[in-house]
C-alpha positions in Angstrom: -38.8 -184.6 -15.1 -38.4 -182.0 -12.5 -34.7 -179.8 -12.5 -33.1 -180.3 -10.1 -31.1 -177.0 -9.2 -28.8 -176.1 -5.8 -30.1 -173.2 -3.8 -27.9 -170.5 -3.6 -25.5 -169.6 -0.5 -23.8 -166.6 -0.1 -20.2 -167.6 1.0 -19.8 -164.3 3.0 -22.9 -164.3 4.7 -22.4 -167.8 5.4 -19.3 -167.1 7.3 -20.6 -164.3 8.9 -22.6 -166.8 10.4 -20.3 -169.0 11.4 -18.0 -166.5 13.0 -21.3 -165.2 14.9 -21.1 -169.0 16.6 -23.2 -171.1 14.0 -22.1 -174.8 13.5 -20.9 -175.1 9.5 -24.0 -176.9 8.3 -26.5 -174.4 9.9 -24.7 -171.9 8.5 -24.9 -173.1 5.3 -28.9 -173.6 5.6 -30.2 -170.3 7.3 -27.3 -168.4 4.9 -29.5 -169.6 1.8 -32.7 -168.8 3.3 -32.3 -165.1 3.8 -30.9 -165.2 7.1 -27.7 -162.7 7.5 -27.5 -162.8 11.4 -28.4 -165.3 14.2 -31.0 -162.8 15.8 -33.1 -163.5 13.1 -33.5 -167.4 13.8 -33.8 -166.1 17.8 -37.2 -166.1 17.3 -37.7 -164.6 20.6 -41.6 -162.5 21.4 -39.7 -159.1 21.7 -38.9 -159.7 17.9 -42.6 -159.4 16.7 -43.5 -156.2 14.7 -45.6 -154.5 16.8 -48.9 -154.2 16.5 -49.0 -150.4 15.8 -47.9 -151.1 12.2 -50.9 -152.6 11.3 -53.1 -150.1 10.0 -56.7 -149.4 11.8 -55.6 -151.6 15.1 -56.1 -148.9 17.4 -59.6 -148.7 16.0 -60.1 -152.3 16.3 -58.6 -151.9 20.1 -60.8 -148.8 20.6 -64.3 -150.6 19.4 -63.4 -153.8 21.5 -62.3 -151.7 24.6 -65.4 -149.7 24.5 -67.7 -152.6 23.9 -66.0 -154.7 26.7 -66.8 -151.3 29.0 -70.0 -151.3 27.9 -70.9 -155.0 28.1 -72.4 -155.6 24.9 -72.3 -158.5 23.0 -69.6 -159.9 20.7 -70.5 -162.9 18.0 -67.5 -163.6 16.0 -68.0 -165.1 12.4 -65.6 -167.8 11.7 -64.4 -169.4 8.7 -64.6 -173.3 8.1 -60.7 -174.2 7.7 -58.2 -174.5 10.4 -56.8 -170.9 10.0 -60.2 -169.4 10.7 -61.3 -172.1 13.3 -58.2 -171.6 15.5 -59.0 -167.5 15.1 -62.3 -168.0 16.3 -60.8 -169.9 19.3 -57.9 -167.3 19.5 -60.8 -164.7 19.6 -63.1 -165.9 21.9 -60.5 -167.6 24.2 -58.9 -164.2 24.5 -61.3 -161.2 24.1 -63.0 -163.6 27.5 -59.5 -163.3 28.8 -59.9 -159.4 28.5 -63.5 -159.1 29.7 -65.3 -159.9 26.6 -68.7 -161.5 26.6 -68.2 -163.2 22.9 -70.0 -166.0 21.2 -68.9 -167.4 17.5 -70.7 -169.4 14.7 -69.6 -170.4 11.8 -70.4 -171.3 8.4 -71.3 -175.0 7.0 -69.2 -175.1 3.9 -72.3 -176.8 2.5 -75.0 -174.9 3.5 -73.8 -171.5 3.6 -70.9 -171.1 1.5 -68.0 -168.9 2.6 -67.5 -166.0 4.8 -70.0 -163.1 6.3 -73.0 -163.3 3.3 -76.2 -161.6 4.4 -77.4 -165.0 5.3 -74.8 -165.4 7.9 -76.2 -161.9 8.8 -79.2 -163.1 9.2 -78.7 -166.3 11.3 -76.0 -163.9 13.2 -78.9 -161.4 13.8 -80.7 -164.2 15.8 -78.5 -163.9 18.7 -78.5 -160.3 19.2 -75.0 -159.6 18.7 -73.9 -155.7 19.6 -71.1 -156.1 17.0 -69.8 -158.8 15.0 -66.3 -159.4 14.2 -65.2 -162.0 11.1 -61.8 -163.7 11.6 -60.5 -165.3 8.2 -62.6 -163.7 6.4 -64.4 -160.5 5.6 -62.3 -158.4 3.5 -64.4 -159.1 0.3 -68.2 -159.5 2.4 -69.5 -155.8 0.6 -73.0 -157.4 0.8 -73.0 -159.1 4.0 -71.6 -155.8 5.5 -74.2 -154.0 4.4 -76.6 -156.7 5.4 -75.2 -156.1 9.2 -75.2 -152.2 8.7 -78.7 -152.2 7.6 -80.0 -154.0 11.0 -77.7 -151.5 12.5 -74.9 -153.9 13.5 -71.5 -153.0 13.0 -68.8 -154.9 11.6 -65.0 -155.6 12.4 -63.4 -157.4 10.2 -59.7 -159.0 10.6 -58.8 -160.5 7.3 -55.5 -161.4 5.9 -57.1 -162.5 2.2 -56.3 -159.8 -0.9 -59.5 -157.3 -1.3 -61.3 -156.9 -4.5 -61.8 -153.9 -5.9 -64.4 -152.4 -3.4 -64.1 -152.9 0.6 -66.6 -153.8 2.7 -68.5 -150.7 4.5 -67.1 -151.9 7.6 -66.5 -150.0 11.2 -63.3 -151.5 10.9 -61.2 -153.3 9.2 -57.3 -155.0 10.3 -55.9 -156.5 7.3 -52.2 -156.4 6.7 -53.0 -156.6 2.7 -55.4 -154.0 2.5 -54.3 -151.0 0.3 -52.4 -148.4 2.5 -51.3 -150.8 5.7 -47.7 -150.5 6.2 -47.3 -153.8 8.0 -44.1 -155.4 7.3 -45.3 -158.9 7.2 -48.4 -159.6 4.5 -48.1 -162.9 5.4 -50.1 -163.2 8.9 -52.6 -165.9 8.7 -56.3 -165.1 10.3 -55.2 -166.6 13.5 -52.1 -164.2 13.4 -54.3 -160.7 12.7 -56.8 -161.7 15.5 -53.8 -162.3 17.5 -52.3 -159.0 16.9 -56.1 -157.4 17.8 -55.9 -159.0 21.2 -52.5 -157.2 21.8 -53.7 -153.7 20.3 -57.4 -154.3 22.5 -55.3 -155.5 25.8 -52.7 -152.1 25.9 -55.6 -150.2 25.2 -57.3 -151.7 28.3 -53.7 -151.2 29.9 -54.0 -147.2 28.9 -57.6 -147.0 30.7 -56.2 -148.4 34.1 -57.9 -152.1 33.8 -54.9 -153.8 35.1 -54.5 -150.8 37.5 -55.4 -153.9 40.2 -54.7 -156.8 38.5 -52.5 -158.8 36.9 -52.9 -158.7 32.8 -53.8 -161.5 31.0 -51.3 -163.4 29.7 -52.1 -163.3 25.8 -48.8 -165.9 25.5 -51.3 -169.3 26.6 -52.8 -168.5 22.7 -49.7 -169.4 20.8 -50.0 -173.1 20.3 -53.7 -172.1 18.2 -51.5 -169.0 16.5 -48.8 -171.5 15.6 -50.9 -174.2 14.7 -53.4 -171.8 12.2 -50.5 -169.8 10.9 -48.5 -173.4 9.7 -52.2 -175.5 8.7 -53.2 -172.2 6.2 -49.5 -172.6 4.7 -48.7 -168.9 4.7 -45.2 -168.1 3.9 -42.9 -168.9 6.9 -41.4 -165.2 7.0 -39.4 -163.9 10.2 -42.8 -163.0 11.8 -44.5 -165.9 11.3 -41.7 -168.2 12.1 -41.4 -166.5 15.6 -45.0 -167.3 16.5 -44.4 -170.7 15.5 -41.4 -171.5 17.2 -43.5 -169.9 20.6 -46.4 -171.7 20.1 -44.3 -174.9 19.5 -42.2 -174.0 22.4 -45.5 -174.1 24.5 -46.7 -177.4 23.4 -43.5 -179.1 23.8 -43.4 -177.7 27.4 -46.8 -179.0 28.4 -48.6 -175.4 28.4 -50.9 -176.8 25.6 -55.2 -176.2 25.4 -56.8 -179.3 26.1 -58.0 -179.4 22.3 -54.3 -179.2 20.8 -53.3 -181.8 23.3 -55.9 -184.0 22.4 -55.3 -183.6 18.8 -52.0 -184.9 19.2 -53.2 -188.2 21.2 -55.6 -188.8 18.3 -52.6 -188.3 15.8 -50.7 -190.5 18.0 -48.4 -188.0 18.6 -46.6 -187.1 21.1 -46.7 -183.1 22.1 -43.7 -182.7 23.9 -41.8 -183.3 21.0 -44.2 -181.4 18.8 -42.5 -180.4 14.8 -43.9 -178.7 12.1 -44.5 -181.7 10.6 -47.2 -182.6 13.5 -49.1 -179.1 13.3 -49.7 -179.3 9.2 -50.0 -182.8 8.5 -51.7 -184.5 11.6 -53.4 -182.0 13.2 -53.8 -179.6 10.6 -56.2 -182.3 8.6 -58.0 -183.6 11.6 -59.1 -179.9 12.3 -60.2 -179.1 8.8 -62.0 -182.2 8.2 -64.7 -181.2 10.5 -65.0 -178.3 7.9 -64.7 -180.0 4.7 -66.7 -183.2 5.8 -69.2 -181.7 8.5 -69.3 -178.8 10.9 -66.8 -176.6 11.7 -68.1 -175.9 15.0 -67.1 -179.4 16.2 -63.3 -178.3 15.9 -64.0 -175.1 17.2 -65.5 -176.6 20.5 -62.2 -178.8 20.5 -60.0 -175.6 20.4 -62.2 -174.3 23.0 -62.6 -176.9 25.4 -61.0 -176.9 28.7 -62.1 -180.4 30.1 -59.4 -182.7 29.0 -62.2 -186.2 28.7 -64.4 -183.5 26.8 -61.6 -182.0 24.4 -60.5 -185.6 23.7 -64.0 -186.8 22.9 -64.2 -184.4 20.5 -60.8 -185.2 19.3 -61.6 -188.3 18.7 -64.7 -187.3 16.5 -62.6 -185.5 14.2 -60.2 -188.2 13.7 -63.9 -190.0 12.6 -64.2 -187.3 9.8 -60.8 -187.1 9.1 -60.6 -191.2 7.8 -63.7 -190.5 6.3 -62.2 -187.7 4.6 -59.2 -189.3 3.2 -61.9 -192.4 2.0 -64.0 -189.2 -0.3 -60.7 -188.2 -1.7 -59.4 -191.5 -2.3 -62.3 -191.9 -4.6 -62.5 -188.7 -6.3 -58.8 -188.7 -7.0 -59.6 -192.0 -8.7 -62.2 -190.4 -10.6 -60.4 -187.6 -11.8 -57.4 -189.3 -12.8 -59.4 -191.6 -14.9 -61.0 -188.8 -16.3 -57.6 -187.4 -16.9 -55.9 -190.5 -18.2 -55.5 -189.2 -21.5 -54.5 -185.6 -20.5 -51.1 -184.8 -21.8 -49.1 -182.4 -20.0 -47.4 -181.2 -22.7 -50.3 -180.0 -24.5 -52.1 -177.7 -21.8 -50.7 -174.8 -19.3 -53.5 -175.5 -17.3 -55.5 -178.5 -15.5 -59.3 -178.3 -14.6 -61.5 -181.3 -13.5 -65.0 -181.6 -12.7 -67.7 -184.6 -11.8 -71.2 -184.8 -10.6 -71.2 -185.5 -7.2 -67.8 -184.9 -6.3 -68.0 -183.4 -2.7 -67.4 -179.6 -2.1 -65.4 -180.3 0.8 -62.9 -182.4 -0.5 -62.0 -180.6 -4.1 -59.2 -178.4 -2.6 -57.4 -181.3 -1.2 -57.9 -183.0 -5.1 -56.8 -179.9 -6.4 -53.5 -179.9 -4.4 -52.6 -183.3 -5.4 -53.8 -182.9 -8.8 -51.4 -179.8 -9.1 -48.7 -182.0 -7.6 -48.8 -184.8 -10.0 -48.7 -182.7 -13.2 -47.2 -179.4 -12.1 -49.8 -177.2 -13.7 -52.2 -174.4 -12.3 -55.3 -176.9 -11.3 -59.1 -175.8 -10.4 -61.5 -178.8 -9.4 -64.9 -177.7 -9.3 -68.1 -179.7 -7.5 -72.2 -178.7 -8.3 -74.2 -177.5 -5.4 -78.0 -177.5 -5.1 -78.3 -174.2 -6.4 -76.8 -174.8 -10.0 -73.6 -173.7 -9.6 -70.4 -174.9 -9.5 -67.9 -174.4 -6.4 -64.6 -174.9 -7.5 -60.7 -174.2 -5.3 -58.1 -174.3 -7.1 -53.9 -174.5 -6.5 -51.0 -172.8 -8.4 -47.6 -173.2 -8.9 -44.5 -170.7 -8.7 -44.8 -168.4 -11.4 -48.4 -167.6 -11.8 -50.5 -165.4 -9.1 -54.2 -167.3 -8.8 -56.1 -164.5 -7.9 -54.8 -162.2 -10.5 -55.7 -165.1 -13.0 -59.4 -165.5 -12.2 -59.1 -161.3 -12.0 -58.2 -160.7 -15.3 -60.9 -163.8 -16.5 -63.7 -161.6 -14.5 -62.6 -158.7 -16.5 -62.3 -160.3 -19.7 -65.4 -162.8 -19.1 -68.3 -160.2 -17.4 -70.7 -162.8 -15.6 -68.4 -165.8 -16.0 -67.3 -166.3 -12.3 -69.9 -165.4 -10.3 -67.2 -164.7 -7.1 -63.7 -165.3 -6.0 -61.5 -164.5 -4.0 -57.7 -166.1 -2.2 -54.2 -166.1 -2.4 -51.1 -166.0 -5.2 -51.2 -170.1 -4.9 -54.8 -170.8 -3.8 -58.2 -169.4 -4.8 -62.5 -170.0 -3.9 -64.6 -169.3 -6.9 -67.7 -169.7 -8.2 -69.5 -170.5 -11.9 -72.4 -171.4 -13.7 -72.7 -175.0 -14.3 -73.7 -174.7 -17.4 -70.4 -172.9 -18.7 -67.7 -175.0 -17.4 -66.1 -175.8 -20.5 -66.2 -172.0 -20.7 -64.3 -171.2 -18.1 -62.1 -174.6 -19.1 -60.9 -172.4 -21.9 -60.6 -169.1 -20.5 -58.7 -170.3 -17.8 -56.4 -171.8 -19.9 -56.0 -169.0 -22.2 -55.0 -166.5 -18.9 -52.3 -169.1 -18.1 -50.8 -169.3 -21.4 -50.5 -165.6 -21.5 -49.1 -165.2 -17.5 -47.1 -168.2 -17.0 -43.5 -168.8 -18.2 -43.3 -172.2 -20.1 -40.2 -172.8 -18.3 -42.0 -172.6 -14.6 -44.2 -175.5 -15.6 -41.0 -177.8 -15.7 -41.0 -178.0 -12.1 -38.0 -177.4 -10.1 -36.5 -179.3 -7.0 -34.2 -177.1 -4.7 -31.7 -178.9 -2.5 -28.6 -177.7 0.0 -26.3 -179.3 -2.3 -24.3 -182.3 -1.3 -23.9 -182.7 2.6 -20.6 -184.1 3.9 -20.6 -187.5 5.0 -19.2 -186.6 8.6 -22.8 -184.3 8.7 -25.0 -187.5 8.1 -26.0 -187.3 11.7 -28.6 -188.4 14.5 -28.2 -185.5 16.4 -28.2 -183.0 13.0 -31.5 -184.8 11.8 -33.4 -184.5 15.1 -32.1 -181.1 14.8 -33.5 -180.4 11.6 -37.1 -182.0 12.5 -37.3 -179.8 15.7 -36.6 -176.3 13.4 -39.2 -174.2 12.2 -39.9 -175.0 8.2 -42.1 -174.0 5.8 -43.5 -172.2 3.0 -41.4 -170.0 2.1 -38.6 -171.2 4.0 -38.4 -175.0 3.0 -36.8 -177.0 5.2 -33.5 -178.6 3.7 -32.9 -181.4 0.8 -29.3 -183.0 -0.3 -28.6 -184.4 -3.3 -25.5 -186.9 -3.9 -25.1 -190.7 -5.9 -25.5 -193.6 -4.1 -25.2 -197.3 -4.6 -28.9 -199.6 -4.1 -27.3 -202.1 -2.0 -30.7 -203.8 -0.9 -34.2 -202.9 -1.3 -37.7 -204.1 0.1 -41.3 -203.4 0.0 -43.2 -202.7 3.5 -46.0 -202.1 4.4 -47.5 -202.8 0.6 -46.3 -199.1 -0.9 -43.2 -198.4 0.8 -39.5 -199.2 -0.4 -37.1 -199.8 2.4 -33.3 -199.4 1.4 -30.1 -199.6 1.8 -27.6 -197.4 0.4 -23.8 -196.5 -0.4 -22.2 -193.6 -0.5 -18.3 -193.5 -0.7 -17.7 -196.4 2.1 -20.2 -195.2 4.1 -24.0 -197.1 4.0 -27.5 -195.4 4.8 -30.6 -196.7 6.0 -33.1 -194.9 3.5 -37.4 -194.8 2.8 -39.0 -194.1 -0.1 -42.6 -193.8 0.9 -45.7 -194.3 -1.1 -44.0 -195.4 -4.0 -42.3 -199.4 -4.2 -41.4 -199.6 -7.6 -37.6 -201.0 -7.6 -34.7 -198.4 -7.9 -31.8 -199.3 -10.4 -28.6 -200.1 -9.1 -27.1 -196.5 -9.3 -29.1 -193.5 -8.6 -28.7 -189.9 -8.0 -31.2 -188.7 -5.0 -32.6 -185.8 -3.5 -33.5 -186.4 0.1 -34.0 -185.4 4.1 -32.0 -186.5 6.8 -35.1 -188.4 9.3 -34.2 -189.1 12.7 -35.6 -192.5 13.1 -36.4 -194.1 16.9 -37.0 -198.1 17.2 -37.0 -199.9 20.4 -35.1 -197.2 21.8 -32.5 -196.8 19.6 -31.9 -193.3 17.6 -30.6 -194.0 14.0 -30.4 -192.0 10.8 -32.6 -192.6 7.9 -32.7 -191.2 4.6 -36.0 -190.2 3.1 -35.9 -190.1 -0.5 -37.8 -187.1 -2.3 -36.6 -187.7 -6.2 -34.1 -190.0 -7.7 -32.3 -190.1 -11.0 -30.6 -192.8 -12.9 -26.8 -192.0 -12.6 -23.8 -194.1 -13.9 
């Protein structure tokens, strides 16, 4: 069972906060978070780091300027997940903007594999590009560089993924994590750093007197496909980040939406003017990447691109096709693998790793994820591909970097993994079939030796006890319309309550009614209808609920313990 611990609030930052105007409860929330003053949670444009600090992007802005002057053409290589599909779309909507002429394609997840191999290069080569320029991806594409250099192509690459140990030979690369870049923020998603590019490429334009008779473009119309990459690719939430989410939010709420992301939300059945978080990584988010994981990631790249409301919401509506179908594959494999599993002992193993024929490529980070979620363990599903080897993705958990794991395996293991490549909490690799059990064993060996035992307990972080006067509408609705994420998790309570009433709906939910000190709760527990004993102690979210139009608090139950 998880620990469940109280995040820690500085009192005197806390009522700094209040003093600087900050209602008690808000203070209390940003003050454990990191935030010391209320220009921080502004999240106004002026407050962005400025693109100067990332290192080459006057080079980047240079090499795009000078190929927009000379018209030549641009082909942007795009990655197959919703970070790298709303770059492309952040890249070619916006390098048009400034006078590009640009073109993308993008790799099928299960016919090319990932990012720019000489493959790519190859199909690439057939349009004629001038230069090519990888959003997403890039930073670890030595050969497929090379591949470009050789047909005398040059490369720009804007990456936010950890390097290997050798860079690409590329004209240029933009990569706040690439050794010697000073950026402040290493947490840009793809969409963020080809975001940044466009602001480097459009002052340069400024300083060679384009705009001389013209009004500049007005990069802002790209923020609802910044904000919706940058939350989908679950990079941490820092100041930065959260800034271009709140604006791209901002912009959907106010109707200033693309077509695509507007008809992303109808197919959700959401409603954009009221667009959360919640909306851009779990309803949109999946819709997008499905087209990756299930089929071609150019479908959501045309819906991010489209400007023809009927067209964008045809398109829409496709994805929604691939996402059901999506969730069908990993209803199934998840069944598989926790079959396969239904002897595996947590207790006995640091590690988790899972693999069946015909399990599909697309779907095994997804498995992965909830794999790692149900036991709490470092987890690595792999799937075969035609060529003999196995693809596997794999998730992490607080305490133990990914990449560095399957680092020091390459290291220790020569031939092993064949490639990888990712983040401290999520990873791409890929191994010979035939030494699976292999790499079983040396995986779980490197997470023995890196992990603290105590980390795969699993903790649960709340706010602490909220007063009952603060169980509010207003404060929930509040909450929901925030900006929340990794990094910065958006708040939990924990207190005892009294199970006055419970009900199943809907087959797997439990519908309650609780008791806290004279005071009663409507509360959820979703996905889960096993009865609750009469007592419990619970961790949970204030959920502004709407019925018929009536506004009305719910509780939404995260974790319960039996209490006396």
């Amino acid at each position: 069972m998880p620990a469940v611990t109280t995040r820690p609030c500085p009192a005197d930052i806390r009522a700094a906060l209040e003093q600087a105007g900050l209602a008690p409860a808000w203070a209390r929330l940003y003050a454990a978070r990191g935030v010391s003053h209320p220009e921080q949670i502004a999240h106004r444009l002026p407050q962005l780091l400025p693109p100067a600090g990332l290192l080459h992007i006057e080079r980047a802005a240079t090499l795009l300027a000078d190929a927009i002057d000379a018209k030549k053409r641009l082909l942007i290589i795009a990655d197959y997940d919703a970070d790298g599909a709303t770059a492309c779309a952040v890249g070619v909507r916006g390098l048009r903007m400034l006078g590009a002429q640009v073109d993308f394609i993008v790799p099928n997840r299960l016919e090319h594999g990932y990012g720019l191999t000489p493959d790519i290069v190859a199909l690439a080569a057939e349009k004629q590009p001038d230069l090519l320029v990888t959003v997403d991806n890039g930073i670890a594409a030595v050969e497929g560089v090379a591949a470009a250099n050789a047909l005398g192509i040059p490369v720009l690459v804007t990456d936010h993924h950890l390097p290997g140990d050798a860079l690409p030979d590329a004209a240029c690369i933009v990569n706040p994590n690439q050794p010697g870049c000073g950026f402040a923020s290493k947490n840009l998603a793809g969409v963020g750093v080809m975001f940044y590019v466009l602001l480097a490429l459009r002052a340069e334009l400024r300083e060679r007197g384009a705009y001389a008779d013209q009004v500049e473009p007005d990069l802002r119309a790209l923020l609802d496909l910044v904000a919706l990459g940058t939350v989908a690719d679950v990079v941490k939430l820092d100041a930065n980040n959260r800034t271009l989410v709140a604006q791209g939010l901002a912009r959907m709420r106010a109707g200033k939406a693309c077509a695509g992301i507007n008809a992303l939300f109808r197919a959700a059945g959401r409603d954009p003017a009221r667009a959360t978080v919640f909306d851009l990584g779990f309803m949109l988010g999946p819709r997008l990447n499905a087209a990756g994981r299930i089929d071609d990631m150019a479908l959501g790249i045309e819906c991010l691109l489209a400007d023809d409301p009927t067209t964008a919401q045809q398109l829409a509506q496709r994805l929604d096709i691939l996402n059901r179908t999506r969730r069908d594959v990993e209803s199934d494999m998840l069944d598989e693998a926790l079959a396969i599993l239904a002897s595996f002992n947590p207790t006995d193993s640091h590690s988790l790793t899972a693999y069946q024929p015909g399990w599909h490529i697309g779907v095994i980070g997804i498995l992965a994820s909830r794999l790692k979620d149900k036991f709490h363990r470092p987890t690595i599903v792999l799937a075969s591909n035609a060529s003999g080897e196995l693809k596997g993705s794999g998730r992490s958990i607080p305490g133990l970097h990914l990449r560095d794991a399957l680092d020091l395996i390459d290291k220790r293991h020569p031939g092993l993994i064949l490639k990888f490549g990712g983040h401290a909490m999520a990873a791409g690799l890929s191994i010979p079939e035939a030494r699976y059990e292999e790499f079983s064993r040396a995986f779980e060996a490197v997470v023995r030796e890196l992990i603290d035992p105590a980390d795969l307990e699993g903790v649960i972080e709340t706010d602490g006890e909220l007063e009952l006067s603060e169980h509010r509408y207003d404060l929930a609705a509040e909450i929901e319309h925030a900006v929340w994420g990794q990094g910065f998790p958006a708040p939990l309570f924990i207190a005892n309550f009294d199970v006055v009433a419970q009900r199943v709906v809907g087959e797997k939910h439990l519908k309650l009614k609780l008791a806290r000190d004279g005071e009663s709760f409507e509360a959820m527990r979703f996905f889960n209808p096993d009865p609750l004993p009469e007592r419990i102690r619970a961790v949970y979210a204030l959920m502004p609920n709407e019925f018929n139009g009536q506004q009305t608090l719910q509780l939404k139950l995260h974790h319960w313990e039996p209490t006396r």
